[in-house]
N, C-alpha and C positions, 0 to 999 in steps of 0.2 A: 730756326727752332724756337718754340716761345719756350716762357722763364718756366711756363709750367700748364702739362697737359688737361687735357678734361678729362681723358683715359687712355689707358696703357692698355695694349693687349699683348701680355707675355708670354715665351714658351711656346708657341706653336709653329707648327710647320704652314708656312705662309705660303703662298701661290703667287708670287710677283710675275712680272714681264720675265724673268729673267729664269723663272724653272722655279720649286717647290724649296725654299730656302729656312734657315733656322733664325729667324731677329722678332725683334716684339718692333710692333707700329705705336706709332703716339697720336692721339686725334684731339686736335684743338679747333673749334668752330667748327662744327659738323665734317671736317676733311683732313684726311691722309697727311700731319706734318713731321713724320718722322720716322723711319723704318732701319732698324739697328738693335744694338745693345742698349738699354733703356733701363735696365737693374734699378738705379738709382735717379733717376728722372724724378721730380715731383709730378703727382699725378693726382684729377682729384678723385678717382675710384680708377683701380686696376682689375685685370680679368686674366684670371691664371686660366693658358688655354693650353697648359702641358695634357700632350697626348692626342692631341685636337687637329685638326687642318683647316686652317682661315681661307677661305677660297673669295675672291671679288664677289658681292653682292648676286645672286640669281635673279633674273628676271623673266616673267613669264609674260610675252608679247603677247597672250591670246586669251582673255577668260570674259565671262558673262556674267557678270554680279546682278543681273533681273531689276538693278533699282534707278528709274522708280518705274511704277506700274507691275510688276513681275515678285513683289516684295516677300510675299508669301514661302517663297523658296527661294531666294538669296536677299542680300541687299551688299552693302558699302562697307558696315561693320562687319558685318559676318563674315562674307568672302576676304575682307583683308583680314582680319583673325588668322580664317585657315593660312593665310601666304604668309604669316608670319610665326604660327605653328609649324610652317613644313620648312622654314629658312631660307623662305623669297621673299626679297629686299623691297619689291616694285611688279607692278603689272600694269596692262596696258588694258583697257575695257573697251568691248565691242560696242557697237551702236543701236542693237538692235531690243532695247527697252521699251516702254511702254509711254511715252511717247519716243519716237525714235529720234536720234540723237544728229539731226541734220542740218540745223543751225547754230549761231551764236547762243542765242536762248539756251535751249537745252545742254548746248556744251556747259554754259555756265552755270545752268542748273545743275550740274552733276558735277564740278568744282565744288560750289558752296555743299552739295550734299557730305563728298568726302571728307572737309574740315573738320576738323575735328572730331571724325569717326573713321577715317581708316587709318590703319595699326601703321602699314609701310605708304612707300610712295606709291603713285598714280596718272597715268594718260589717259586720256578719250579718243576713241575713235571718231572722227564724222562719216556718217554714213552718205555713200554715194545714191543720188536719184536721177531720175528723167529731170528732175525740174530744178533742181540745184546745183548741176554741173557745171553752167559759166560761173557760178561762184565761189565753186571748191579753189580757183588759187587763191582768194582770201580767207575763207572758213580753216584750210590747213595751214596758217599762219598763226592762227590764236594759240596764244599762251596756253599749255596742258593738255594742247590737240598732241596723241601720237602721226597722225596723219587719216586720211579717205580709206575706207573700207567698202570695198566692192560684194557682193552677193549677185554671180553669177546666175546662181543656182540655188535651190534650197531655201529658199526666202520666201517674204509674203508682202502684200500693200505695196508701197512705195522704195520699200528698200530692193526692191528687185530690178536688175538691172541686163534686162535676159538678151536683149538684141544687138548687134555690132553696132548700127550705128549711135545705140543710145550709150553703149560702152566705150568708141571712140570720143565720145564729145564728152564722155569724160577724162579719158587719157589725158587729151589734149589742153586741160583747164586746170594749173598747175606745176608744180614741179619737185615738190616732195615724192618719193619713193611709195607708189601705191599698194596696201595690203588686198588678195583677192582670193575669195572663194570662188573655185571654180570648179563649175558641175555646170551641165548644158543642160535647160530647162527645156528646150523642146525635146529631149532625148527621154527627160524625166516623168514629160507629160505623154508620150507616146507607151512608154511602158507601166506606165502605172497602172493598166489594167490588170495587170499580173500580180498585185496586194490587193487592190482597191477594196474588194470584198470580202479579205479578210487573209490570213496565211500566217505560216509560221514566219518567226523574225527571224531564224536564218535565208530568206528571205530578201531582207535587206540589201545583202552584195549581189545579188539577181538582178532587183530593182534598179539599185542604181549601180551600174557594172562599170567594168571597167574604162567601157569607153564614154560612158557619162564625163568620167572626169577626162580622159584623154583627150577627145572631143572640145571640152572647154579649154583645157589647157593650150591646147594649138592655137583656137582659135585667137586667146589670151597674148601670144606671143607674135603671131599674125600683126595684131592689133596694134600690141607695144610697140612692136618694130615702125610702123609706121608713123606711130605718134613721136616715138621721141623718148618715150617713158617710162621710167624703171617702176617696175614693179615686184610685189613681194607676192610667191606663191605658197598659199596659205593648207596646211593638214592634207600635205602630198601622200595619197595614198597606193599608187600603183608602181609596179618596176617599170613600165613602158614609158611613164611622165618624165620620169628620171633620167632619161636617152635624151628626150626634148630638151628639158633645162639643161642638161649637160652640153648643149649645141647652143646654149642664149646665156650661156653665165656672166657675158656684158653686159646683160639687160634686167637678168630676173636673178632675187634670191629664193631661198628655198630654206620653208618650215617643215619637220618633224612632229608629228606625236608621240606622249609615250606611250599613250594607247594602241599605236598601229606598231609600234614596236615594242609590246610587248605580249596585247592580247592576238589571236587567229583563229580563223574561222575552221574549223566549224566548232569547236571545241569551247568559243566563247559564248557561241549563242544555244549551245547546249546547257552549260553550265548559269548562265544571268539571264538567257531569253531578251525580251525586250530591254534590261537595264544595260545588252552590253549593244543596244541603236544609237548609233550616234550618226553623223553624214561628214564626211564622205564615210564608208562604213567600213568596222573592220573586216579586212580580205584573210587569205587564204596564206598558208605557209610560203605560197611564190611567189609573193607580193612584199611579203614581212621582210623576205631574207634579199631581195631587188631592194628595199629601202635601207637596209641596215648594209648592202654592198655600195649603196649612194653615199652614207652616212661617212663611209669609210675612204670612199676616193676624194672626199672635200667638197662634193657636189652641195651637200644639207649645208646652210648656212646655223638653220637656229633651230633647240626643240622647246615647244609649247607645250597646252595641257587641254586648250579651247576647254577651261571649265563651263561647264554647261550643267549648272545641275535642275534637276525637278522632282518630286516630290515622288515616294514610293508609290502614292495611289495617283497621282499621272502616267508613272511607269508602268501598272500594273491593269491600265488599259488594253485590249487586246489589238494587236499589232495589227494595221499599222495605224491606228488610232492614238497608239502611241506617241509619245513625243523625242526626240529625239537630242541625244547631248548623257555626257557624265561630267559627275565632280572628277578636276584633281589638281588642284593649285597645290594640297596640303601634302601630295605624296610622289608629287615632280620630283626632290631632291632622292628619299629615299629608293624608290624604284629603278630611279639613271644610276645611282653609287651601287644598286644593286647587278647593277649592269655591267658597272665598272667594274664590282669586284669579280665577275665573272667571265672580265676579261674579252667582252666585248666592246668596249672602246677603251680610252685612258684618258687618267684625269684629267690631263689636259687638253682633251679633247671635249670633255663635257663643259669646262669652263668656257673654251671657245663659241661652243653652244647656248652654253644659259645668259653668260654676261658679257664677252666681247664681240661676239656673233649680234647680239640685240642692239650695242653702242654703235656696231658697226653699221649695221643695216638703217636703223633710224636716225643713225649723227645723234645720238643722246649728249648732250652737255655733261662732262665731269664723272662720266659711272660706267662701268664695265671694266676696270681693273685695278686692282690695288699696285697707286704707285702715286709720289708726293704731287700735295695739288688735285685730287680727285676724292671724290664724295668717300667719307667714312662705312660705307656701305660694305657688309660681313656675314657672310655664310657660314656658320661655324658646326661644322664636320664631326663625326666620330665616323672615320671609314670603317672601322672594324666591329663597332655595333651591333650584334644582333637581335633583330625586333622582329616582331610579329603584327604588323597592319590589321585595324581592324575598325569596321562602324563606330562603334564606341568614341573612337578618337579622334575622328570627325570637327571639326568647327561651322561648314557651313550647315545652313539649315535642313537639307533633305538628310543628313545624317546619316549617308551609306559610301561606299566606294567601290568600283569592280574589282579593287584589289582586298577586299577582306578578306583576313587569313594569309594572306601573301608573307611568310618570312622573308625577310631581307637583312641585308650585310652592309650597312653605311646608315647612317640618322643624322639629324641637323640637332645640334644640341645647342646651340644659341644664334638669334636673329639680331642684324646689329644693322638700325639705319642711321647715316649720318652720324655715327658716333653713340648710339645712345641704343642700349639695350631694349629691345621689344619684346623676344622670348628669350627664357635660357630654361632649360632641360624641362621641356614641354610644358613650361606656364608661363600665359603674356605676365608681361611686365609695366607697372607705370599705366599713360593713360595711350591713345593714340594718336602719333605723332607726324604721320603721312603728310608728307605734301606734291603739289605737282612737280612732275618730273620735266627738267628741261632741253631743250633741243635747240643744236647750232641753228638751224630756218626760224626759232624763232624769239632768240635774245634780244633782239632788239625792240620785238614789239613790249618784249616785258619788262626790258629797262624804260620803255616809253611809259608803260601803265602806272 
């Protein structure tokens, strides 16, 4: 224990390994060195969190921050704002910006971008291609790499990766734990006659039905199996996928939205139309209640938010011209605690979810649960809160969310990375302090650097 903390966090109901406990923690040098009675600890700022619940750090494995090239409706700053407005500690960024994120280059371009402008911490995706696949075992060894992202389906240019044997040869080149969107691109180009020309956006789960994704997914697990290669099954949206992974849980994890668990058709695309397009797209109540029966057998390893925002006059293109994707890094927490308070999962079920489900899956170095020795990283809770979601409150740049107007029952009332407050009761704090997040695969190359 040192002579004396950097901060005390007192008074709350803490979330340890051990069940939902009563002690204050002490954090010295951005990490967890003390969890007890601390009353009289010297500290150099304390945080009375009577009445609160300290939950391990959130992390959201799935968001598209558009930057660079895409700036116009997201960037670096902005999108980490909202993750630290809604009381996500860290996220993980997809590959698919403007240029796309498939070598060293770009990884590092989108390191130095984050410096000293995002609020929490930060990974990078490498995007998988035809022509970069014997490289990915070394591209997913760089420092700030989350690891290879596949785009089965739903992609465009070179991030597309639609054929078995160009998806094999990437299996095969590697050995980090693969993230994958899966939808079957020739299923998707077969039916596309049925928008092409214009239709409503309910619509959408037509177009790309159920077996678009079922279809990929087999195929997905086919493939693993023979490579060797774990991979991670990215915004599962059908009850039938869920039978599958239930049969490969040696092989394959399994993400969550809280979009597909919480919006449903047809009601969503009544009420938002185009803004409630996303891909894989929301389904039907018998699809919602197969994911939330997964959710509940331990099959869902992790839930996301795949932020995806765009701009109200790209949304408001006629379908399916439209583009596809929502914001929601900033209403992740609120909307699952919403969930929780209705007694659809338990809290420690959703922590398993946001933060040791993500440490697990990726081998994150030091993050995903409070206990001595692991990153000072703090979610801090009002389960019993009630608020009212709304545009207004928004941080990223399109400024809307499908959940406006949504009342809910839980709020994150302070953000804490590495020790150091970044929000408390809905305004950042301080400047931005993010940095990359790191992974057992890849310590050594960043003690080398």
């Amino acid at each position: 224990m040192p002579d004396k903390f950097d901060l005390v966090i007192a008074g709350g109901q803490v979330a340890t390994p051990n069940g939902i406990e009563s002690c204050d923690i002490g954090v010295a040098g951005g990490r967890i060195t003390a969890l007890g009675a601390l009353g009289s600890a010297p500290a150099g700022a304390r945080f009375d969190a009577a009445g609160l619940a300290i939950l391990p750090g959130v992390i959201d494995t799935q968001v598209h921050f558009r930057e660079p090239g895409l700036d116009h409706k997201e960037d670096l700053a902005s999108g980490s704002a909202g993750a630290a407005m809604g009381g996500v500690t860290a996220f993980f960024e997809m590959p698919n910006t403007s240029p796309n994120t498939t070598d060293e280059a770009a990884l590092e371009d989108k390191l130095r971008r984050a410096a000293g402008r995002a609020w929490v911490d930060h990974a990078f995706f490498i995007g998988a291609t035809d022509e970069n696949a014997e490289k990915l075992d070394r591209l997913e060894l760089l420092p700030g790499c989350a690891g290879v992202k596949v785009f089965m389906g739903s992609s465009t240019g070179s991030l597309l990766v639609a054929d078995d044997d160009a998806l094999e040869a990437v299996l095969r080149h590697g050995r980090r734990r693969v993230a994958i969107h899966a939808e079957d691109e020739p299923r998707l180009r077969e039916r596309l006659a049925l928008v092409r020309d214009g239709a409503d956006p309910s619509m959408h789960p037509v177009w790309r039905d159920e077996e678009v994704a079922i279809r990929a997914t087999s195929r997905l697990l086919r493939l693993a199996r023979q490579a060797g290669r774990r991979v991670h099954v990215l915004h599962v949206s059908t009850a039938e996928e869920m039978d599958l992974l239930a049969a490969n849980k040696d092989l394959a994890t399994v993400e969550l939205l809280v979009n597909h668990l919480t919006l449903a058709a047809p009601d969503c695309y009544q009420r938002l139309g185009t803004f409630a397009q996303m891909n894989p797209p929301i389904r039907d109540a018998r699809h919602q209640d197969g994911l939330w029966r997964a959710l509940r057998a331990g099959i869902v390893d992790v839930i996301g938010t795949d932020h995806a925002p765009h701009t109200r006059e790209e949304k408001a293109r006629p379908y399916p011209q439209s583009p596809s994707g929502m914001p929601g890094v900033q209403t992740l927490i609120p909307v699952m605690l919403d969930h929780v308070n209705a007694g659809r999962l338990t809290l420690q079920r959703f922590i398993d979810l946001t933060s040791a489900g993500p440490a697990r899956i990726y081998n994150i170095a030091g993050k995903g649960r409070i206990a001595l020795g692991y990153d000072a990283d703090f979610s801090v809770v009002d389960l019993k809160a009630k608020r009212t979601i709304t545009n207004a409150m928004m941080k990223t740049k399109c400024g809307w969310t499908p959940f406006d107007g949504m009342e809910v029952t839980g709020w994150p009332k302070a953000t804490i990375v590495r020790g150091r407050i970044v929000m408390r009761e809905d305004e950042l704090i301080g400047s931005p302090i993010g940095a990359p997040v790191r992974f057992q695969e890849t310590l050594q190359q960043e003690d080398a650097a």
